[in-house]
C-alpha positions in Angstrom: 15.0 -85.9 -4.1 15.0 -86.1 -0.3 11.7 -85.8 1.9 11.3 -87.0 5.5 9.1 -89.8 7.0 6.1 -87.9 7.2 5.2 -87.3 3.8 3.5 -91.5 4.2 5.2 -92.9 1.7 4.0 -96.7 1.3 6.9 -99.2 1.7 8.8 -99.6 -1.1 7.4 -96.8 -3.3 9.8 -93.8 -1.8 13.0 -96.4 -3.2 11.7 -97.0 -6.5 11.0 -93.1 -7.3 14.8 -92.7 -6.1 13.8 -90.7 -2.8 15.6 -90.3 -0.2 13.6 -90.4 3.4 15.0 -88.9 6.6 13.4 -90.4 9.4 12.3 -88.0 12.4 12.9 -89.5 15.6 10.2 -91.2 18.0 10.5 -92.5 21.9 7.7 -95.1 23.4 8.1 -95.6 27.1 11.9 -96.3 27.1 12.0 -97.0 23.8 13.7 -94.7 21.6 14.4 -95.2 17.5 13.9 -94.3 14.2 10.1 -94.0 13.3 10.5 -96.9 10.9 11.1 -99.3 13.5 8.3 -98.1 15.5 5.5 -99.6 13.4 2.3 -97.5 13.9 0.0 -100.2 15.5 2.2 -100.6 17.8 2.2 -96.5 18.3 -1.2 -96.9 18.7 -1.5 -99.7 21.1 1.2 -97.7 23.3 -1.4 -94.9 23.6 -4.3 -96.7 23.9 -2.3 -97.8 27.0 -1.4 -94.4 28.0 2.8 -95.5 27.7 4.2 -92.1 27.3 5.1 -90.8 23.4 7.2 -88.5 22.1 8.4 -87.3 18.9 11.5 -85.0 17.8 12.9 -83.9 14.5 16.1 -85.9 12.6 19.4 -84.3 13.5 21.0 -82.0 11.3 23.7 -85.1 11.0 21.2 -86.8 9.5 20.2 -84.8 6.4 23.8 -83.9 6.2 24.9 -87.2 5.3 21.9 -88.5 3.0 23.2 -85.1 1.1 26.8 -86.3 1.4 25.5 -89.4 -0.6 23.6 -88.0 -2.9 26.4 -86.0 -3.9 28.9 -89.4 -3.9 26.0 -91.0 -6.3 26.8 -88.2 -8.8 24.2 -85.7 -8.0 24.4 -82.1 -9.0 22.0 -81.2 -6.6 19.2 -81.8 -4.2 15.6 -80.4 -3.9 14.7 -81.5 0.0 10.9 -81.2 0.4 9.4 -81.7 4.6 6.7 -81.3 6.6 5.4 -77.7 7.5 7.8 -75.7 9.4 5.2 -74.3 11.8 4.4 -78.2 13.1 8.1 -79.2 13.6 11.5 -77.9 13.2 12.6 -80.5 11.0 12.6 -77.7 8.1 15.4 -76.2 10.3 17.7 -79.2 10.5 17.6 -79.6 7.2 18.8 -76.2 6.6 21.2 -76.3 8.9 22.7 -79.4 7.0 21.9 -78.0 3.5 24.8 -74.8 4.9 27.2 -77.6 5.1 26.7 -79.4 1.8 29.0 -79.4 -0.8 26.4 -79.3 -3.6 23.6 -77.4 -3.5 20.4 -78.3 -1.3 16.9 -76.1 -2.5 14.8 -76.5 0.9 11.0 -76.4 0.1 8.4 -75.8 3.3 5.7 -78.3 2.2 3.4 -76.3 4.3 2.0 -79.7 5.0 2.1 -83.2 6.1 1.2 -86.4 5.2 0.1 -87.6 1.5 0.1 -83.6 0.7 3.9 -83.6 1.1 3.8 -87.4 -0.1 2.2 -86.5 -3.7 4.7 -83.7 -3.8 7.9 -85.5 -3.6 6.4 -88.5 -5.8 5.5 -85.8 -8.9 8.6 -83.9 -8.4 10.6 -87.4 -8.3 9.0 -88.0 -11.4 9.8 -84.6 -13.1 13.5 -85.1 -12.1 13.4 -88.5 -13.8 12.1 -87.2 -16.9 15.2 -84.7 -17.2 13.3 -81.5 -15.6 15.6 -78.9 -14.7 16.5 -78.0 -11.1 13.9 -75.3 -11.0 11.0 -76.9 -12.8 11.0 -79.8 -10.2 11.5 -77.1 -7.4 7.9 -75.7 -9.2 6.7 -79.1 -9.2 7.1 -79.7 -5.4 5.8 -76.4 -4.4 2.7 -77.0 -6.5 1.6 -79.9 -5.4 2.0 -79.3 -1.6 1.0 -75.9 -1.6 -2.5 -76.5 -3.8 -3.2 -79.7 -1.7 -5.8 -79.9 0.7 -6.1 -82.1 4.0 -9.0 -82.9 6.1 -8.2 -84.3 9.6 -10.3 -86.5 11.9 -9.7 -87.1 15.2 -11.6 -89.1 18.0 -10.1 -86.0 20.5 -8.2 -83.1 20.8 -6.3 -83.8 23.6 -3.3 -85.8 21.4 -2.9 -82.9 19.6 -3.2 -80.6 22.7 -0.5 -83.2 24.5 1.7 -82.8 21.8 1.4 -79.2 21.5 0.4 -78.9 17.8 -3.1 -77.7 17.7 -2.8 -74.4 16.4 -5.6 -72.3 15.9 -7.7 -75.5 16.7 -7.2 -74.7 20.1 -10.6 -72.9 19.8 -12.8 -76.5 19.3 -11.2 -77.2 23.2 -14.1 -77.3 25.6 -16.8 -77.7 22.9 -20.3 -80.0 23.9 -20.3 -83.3 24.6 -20.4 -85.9 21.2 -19.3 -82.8 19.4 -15.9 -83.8 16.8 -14.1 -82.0 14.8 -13.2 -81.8 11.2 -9.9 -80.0 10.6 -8.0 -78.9 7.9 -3.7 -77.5 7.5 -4.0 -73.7 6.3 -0.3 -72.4 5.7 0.8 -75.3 7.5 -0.6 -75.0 11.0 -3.7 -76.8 11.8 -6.7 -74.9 11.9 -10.9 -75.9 12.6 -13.0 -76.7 9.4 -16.0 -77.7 10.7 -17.5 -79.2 14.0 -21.1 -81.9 14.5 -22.2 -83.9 16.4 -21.2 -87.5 16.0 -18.2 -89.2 14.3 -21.0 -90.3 12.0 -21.5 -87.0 10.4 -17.8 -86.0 11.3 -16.9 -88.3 8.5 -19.8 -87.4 6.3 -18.5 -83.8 6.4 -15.1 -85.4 6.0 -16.2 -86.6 2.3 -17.9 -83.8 1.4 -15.3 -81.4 2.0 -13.0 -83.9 -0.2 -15.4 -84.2 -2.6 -16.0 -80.0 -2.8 -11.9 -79.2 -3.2 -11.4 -82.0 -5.7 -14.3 -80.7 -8.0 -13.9 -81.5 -11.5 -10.1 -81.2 -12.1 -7.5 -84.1 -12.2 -6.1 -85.0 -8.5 -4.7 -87.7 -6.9 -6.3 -88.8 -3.6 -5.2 -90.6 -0.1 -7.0 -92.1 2.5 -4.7 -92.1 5.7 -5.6 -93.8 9.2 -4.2 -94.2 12.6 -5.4 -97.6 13.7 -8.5 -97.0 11.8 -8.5 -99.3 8.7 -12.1 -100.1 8.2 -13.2 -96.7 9.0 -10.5 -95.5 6.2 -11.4 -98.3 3.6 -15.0 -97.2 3.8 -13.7 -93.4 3.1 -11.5 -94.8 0.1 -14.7 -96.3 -1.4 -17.4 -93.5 -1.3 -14.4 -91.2 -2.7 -14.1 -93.3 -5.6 -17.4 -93.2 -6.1 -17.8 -89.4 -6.0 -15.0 -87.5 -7.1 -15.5 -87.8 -11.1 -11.5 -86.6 -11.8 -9.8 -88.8 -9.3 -6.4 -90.4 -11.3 -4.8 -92.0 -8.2 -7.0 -93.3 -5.2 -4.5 -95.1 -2.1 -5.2 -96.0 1.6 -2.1 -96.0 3.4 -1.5 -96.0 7.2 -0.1 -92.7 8.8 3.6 -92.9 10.0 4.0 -93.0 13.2 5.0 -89.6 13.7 1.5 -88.1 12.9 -0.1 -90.6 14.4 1.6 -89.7 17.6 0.2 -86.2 17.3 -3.2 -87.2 15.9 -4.2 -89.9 18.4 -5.9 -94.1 17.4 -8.5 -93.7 15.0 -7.4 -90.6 13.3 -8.4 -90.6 9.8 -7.1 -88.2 7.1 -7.8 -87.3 3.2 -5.6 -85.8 1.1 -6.5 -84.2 -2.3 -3.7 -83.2 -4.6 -4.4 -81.2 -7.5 -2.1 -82.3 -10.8 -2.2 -79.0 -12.0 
């Protein structure tokens, strides 16, 4: 299993599960590395500062060789799961490598981001580890990002304006004064859910749309945050409280990658249906 570092994957948990994680590529000021050494506080602070960010996808060298490894550990194949091709063109890189490998790469489009694709690569992980075939952890993956839902925060637009990832969200631009949006992925692209007045009832509407898609089937769910850890441990508890089927509840911080796009205090819920 290979994914890349915006599928959120707490420390530690992506190694245990035996997943591979391609890092895409982040520069602050004059600083240019690896997301993981670009923690995302420091991301934030950087922007609260107004210190120029920018983000670009992993080279194609880069999936190319965690494949060449995968295949030197004794792998028969690789399913490769990323972030939505419409909000990067990490998908592409990976392609690009997977043409190169010398076993055979399946390349899934989460469609997503986030804990979406996170929960995606953990189940299918798991499926491969229980002895699934090829294909039925292909079906795993795919049904897990494609029947997850994310609700989207943010303080402003203009990040994701900046960055140039606001899709059909474009259309919340100019709105009233203390008006914020709630937003949601739709075939990977970010799209308007719902707009009030206030970050009060933002969040309000934030839980209640989580609260609405998880209804009363199994899911997993995440709280994610950009510099917003009170905000997202209050979220985390009233979801607990509310959504009856919940088998997996986690707050984890945003990589910085996201966050980069999504702007400080950005706060995210994922709900992932487990079948």
């Amino acid at each position: 299993m290979v994914t890349d570092s915006t599928a959120c994957l707490p420390t530690g948990l992506a190694e245990r599960m035996g997943i591979s994680v391609v890092q895409l590529q982040l520069q602050v000021g004059e600083k240019a590395s690896d997301e993981a050494y670009l923690p995302p506080d420091e991301v934030a602070e950087a922007m609260r500062n107004q210190i120029p960010v920018r983000t670009s996808p992993p080279p194609s060298a880069a999936f190319f060789w965690t494949y060449q490894e995968a295949a030197a550990r004794g792998a028969q194949a690789v399913v490769s799961v990323h972030l939505s091709g419409e909000l990067s063109q990490t998908l592409e890189a990976a392609k690009e490598a997977a043409a190169q490998s010398r076993i055979p790469v399946h390349i899934i489009d989460s469609q997503s981001c986030g804990m979406s694709l996170g929960y995606g690569a953990l189940a299918a992980a798991e499926a491969a580890g229980a002895g699934a075939t090829v294909a039925q952890v292909k079906d795993v993956a795919q049904f897990r990002c494609h029947h997850a839902s994310e609700f989207i925060y943010v303080d402003t637009l203009d990040w994701l304006r900046k960055g140039g990832r606001i899709g059909a969200a474009s259309a919340l631009i100019g709105t009233a004064l203390g008006i914020k949006p709630v937003l949601t992925l739709h075939r990977g692209e970010i799209v308007p859910f719902s707009k009030v007045r206030g970050a009060d009832r933002a969040l309000e509407k934030l839980v209640q749309a989580a609260v609405d898609r998880a209804g009363d089937r199994p899911v997993d769910v995440a709280v994610e945050h950009f510099g917003s850890p009170d905000r997202a441990r209050s979220l985390l508890e009233q979801l607990q409280a509310r959504v009856s089927y919940g088998r997996e509840f986690l707050l984890t911080q945003v990589s910085s990658i996201i966050g980069a796009h999504v702007g400080p205090g950005a706060l995210g819920v994922t709900i992932s249906p487990l079948r």
